[in-house]
C-alpha positions as CSV (number, residue, x, y, z in Angstrom):
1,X,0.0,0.0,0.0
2,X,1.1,3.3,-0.8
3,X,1.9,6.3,1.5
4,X,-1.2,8.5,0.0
5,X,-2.9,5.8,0.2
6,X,-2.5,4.9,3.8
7,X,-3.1,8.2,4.2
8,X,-6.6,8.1,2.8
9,X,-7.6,4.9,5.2
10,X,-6.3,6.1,8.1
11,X,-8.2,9.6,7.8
12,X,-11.4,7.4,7.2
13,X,-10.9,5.9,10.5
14,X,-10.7,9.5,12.0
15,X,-13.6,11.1,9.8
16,X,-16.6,11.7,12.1
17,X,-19.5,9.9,10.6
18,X,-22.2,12.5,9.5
19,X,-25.4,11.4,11.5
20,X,-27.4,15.0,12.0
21,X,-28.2,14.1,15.4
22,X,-31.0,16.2,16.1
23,X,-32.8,16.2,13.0
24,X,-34.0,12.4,13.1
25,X,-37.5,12.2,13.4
26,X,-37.2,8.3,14.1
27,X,-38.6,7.0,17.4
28,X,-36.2,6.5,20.0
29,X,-34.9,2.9,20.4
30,X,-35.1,0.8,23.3
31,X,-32.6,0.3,26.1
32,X,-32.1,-3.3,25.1
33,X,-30.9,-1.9,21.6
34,X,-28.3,0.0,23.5
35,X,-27.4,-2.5,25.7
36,X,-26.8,-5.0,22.7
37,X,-24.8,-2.4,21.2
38,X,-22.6,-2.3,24.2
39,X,-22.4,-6.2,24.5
40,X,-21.5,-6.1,20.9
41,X,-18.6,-3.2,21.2
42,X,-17.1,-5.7,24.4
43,X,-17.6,-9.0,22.3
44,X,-15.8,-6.7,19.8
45,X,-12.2,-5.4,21.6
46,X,-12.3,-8.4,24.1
47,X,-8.7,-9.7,23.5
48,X,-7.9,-8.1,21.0
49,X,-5.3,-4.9,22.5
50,X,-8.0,-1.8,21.6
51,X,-6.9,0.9,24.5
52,X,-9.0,3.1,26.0
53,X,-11.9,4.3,24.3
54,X,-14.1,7.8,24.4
55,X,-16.5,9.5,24.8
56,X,-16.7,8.8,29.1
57,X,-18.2,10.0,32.6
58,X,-15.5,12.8,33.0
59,X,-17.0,12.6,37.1
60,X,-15.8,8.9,37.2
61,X,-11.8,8.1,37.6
62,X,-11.8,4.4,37.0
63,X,-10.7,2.3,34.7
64,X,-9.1,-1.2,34.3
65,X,-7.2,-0.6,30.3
66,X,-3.9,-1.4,30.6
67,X,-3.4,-0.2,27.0
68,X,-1.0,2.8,28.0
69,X,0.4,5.7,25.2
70,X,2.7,8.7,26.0
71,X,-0.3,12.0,26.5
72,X,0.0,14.1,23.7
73,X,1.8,17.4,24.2
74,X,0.2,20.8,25.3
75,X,-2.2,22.0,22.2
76,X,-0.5,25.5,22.3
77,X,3.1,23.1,21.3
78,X,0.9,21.1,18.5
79,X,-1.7,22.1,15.4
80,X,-4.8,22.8,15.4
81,X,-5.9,20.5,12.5
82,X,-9.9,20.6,12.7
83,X,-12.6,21.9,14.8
84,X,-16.4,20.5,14.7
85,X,-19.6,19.8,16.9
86,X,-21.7,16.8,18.0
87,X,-25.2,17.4,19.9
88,X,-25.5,17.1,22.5
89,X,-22.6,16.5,24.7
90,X,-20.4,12.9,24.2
91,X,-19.1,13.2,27.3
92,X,-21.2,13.0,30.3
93,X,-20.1,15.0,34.1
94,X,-19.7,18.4,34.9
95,X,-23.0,20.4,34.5
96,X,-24.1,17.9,31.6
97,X,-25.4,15.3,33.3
98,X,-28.9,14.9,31.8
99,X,-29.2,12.1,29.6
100,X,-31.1,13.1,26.3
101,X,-32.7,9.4,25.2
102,X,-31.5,6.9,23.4
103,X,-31.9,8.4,20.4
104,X,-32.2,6.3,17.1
105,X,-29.0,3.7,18.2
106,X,-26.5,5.5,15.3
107,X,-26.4,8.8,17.0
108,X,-28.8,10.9,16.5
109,X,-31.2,12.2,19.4
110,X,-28.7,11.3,22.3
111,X,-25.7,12.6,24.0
112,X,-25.9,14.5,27.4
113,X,-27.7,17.9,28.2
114,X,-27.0,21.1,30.3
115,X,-28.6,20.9,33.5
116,X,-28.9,24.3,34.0
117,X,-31.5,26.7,32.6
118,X,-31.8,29.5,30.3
119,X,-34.0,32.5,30.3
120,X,-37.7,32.7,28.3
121,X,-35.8,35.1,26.0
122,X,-32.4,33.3,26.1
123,X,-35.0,30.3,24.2
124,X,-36.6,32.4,22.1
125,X,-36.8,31.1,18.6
126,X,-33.6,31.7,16.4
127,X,-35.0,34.1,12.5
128,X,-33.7,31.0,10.2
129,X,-32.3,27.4,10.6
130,X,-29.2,27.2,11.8
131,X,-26.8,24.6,10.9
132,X,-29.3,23.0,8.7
133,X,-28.3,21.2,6.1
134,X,-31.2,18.4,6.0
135,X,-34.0,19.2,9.0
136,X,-34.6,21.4,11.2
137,X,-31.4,22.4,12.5
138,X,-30.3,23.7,16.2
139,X,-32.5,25.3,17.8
140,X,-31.8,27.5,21.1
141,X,-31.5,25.5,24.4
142,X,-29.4,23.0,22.6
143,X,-26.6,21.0,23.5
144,X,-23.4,20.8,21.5
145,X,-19.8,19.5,22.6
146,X,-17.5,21.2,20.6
147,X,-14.0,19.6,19.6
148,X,-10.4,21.4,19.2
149,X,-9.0,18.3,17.4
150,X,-4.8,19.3,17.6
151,X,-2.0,17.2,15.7
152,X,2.0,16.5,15.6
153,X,1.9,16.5,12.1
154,X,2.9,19.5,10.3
155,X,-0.4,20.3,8.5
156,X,-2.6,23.3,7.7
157,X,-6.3,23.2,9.4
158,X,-8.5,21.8,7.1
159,X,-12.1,19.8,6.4
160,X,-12.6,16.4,8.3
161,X,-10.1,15.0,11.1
162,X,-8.1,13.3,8.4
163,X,-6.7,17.3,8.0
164,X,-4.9,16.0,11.0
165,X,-2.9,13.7,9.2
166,X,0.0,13.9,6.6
167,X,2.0,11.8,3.9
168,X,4.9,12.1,6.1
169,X,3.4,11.1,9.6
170,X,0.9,8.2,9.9
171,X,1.1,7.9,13.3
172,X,0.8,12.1,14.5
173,X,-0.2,12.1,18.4
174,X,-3.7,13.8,18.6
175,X,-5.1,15.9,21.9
176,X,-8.8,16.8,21.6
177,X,-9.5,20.3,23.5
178,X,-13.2,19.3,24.4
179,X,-16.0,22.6,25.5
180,X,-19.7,21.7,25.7
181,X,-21.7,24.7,24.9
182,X,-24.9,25.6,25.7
183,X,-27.3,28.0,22.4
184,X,-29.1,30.7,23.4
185,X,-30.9,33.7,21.7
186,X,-29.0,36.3,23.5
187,X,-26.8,38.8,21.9
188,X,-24.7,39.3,25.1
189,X,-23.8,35.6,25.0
190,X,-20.1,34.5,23.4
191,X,-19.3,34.5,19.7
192,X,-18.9,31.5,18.6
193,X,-17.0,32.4,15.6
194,X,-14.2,34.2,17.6
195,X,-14.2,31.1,20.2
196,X,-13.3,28.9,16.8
197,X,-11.1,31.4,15.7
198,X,-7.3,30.5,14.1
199,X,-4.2,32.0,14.1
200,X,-0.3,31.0,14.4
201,X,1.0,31.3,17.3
202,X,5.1,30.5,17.8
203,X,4.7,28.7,14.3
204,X,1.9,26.6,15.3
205,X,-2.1,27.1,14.1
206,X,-3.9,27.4,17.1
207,X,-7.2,28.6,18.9
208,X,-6.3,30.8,21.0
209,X,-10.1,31.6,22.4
210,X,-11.4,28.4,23.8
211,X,-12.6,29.3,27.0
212,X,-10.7,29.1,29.9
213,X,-13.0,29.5,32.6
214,X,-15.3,26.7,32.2
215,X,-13.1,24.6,35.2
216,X,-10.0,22.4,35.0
217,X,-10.0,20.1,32.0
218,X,-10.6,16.8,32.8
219,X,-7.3,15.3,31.6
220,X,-7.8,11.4,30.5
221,X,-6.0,8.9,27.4
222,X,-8.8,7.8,25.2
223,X,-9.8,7.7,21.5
224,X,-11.8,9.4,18.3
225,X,-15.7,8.9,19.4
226,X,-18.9,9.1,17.1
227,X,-21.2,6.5,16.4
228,X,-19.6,4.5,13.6
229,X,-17.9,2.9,17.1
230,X,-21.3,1.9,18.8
231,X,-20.2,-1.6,18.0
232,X,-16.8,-1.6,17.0
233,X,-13.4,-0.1,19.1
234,X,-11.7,2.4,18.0
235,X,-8.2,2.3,16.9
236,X,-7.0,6.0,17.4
237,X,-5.2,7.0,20.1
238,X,-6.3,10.8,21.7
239,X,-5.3,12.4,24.5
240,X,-8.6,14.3,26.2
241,X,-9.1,17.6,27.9
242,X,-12.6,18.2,28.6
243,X,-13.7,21.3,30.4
244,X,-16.5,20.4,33.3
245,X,-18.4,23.6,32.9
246,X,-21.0,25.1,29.9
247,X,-20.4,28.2,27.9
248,X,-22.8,30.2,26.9
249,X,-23.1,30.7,23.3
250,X,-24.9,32.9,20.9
251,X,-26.7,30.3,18.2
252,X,-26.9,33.5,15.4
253,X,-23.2,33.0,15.8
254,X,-23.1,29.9,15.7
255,X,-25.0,30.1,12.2
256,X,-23.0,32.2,10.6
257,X,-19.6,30.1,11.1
258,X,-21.6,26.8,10.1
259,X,-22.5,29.6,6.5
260,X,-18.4,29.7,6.1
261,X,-15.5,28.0,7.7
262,X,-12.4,26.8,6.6
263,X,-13.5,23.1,7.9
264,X,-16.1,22.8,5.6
265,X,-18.7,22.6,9.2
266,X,-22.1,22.7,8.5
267,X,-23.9,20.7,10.9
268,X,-23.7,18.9,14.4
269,X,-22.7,15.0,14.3
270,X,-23.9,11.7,16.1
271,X,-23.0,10.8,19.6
272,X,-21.3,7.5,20.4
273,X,-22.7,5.8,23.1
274,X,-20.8,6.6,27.0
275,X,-18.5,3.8,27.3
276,X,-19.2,2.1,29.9
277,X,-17.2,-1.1,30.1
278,X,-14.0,-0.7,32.5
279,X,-12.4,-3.0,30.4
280,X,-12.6,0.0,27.7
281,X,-11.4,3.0,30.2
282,X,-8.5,4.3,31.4
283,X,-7.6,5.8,34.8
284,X,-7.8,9.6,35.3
285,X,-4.8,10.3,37.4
């Protein structure tokens, strides 16, 4: 096999799958669909050296992997390499503790919630559809997790997470900066296109306005999420920094960087199911 093309199947390990969670209309499968799903997924990596997986309960330290891998560097001394959003939250802790449903069982219509509250006004209807290509789109009140995906590799930022990989590094360490955000209708809220802002900063691409005042990130070794791994373990390596606490976000904001952004973003992906399974976890020091 070729290096471009080794190139091409590792980014399709790391692509996201496109589920518009949100905008499935399907009713919401049971919990014994979920639970087979979760049986499957351990019948799955049983024996066969998968390390820890994602997305987990950031509140919950535990974990019995043994799989270990060096922790990525600091983002600000690696690239950022893509940015992009699944509702609601993959992670559950912090203030998102709520458990949306099951969803549809590939991703749409689950996740974890805010448990906090917003204003009458804060939930007022949004003037178009935001993020919308197919259905209805976000609405205010929603849920997103939002992910800083960084790289080793020397790359530009770019459309999907296989921007995060190059012809020259197949292997590139990846760190996920992770901030659930909360949508409201409210002017005063944060920008969301100057939180997903880029520059270069000491020769590296960076975002230098994710929120730092949303509580200590929740350090922990892990993997790429999203539901194409309901069943199946995935093989990616990430080191994880979730923040515990919401921001506040203006959803007009939000609109306009899903309208034009150099990752080609225009709507919020599937969940993956919590991992559950200590087998599948590592240990947050």
């Amino acid at each position: 096999m070729s290096v471009l093309k080794g190139s091409v199947v590792a980014a399709s390990l790391l692509v996201p799958v496109i589920a518009l969670a949100g905008y499935s209309s399907k009713k919401a499968v049971s919990d014994e669909v979920i639970a087979e799903q979760r049986e499957n997924l351990a019948a799955n990596t049983e024996g066969k050296g998968f390390g820890p997986q994602s997305p987990r309960d950031i509140d919950q330290i535990y974990g019995e992997n043994t799989n270990k891998f060096q922790p990525a560097p600091a983002a600000s001394e690696m690239n950022l390499c893509n940015i992009h959003f699944h509702i609601g939250a993959e992670h559950k802790g912090g203030e998102f503790t709520t458990y949306a449903g099951n969803g549809d069982g590939q991703g749409s219509g689950t996740g974890y919630l805010y448990d906090g509250s917003l204003t009458k006004k804060q939930l007022k209807p949004a003037k178009g559809k935001v993020c919308s290509p197919k259905g209805k789109g976000l609405v205010p009140g929603d849920t997103i997790e939002v992910h800083f995906v960084h790289t080793t590799s020397q790359i530009e930022p770019g459309p999907t997470l296989g921007a995060c990989l190059s012809e020259s590094i197949m292997n590139p360490q990846l760190r996920v900066e992770a901030q659930v955000i909360v949508l409201a209708n409210d002017e005063s809220a944060l920008d969301f296109g100057e939180m997903a802002a880029v520059e270069q900063i000491n020769g590296y691409y960076q975002a230098p306005n994710i929120p730092t005042n949303t509580g200590d990130p929740v350090q922990y070794a892990g993997s790429t999420t999203g539901p194409s791994y309901n069943e199946q373990g995935s093989p990616l390596q990430v080191s994880w920094s979730v923040r515990p606490q919401v921001a506040v976000v203006n959803i007009d904001t939000v609109a306009d960087w899903c309208e034009d952004n150099v990752f080609d973003e225009d709507h919020a992906h599937g969940v993956r199911n919590l991992v559950l399974n200590p087998q599948l976890l590592s240990d947050i020091q």
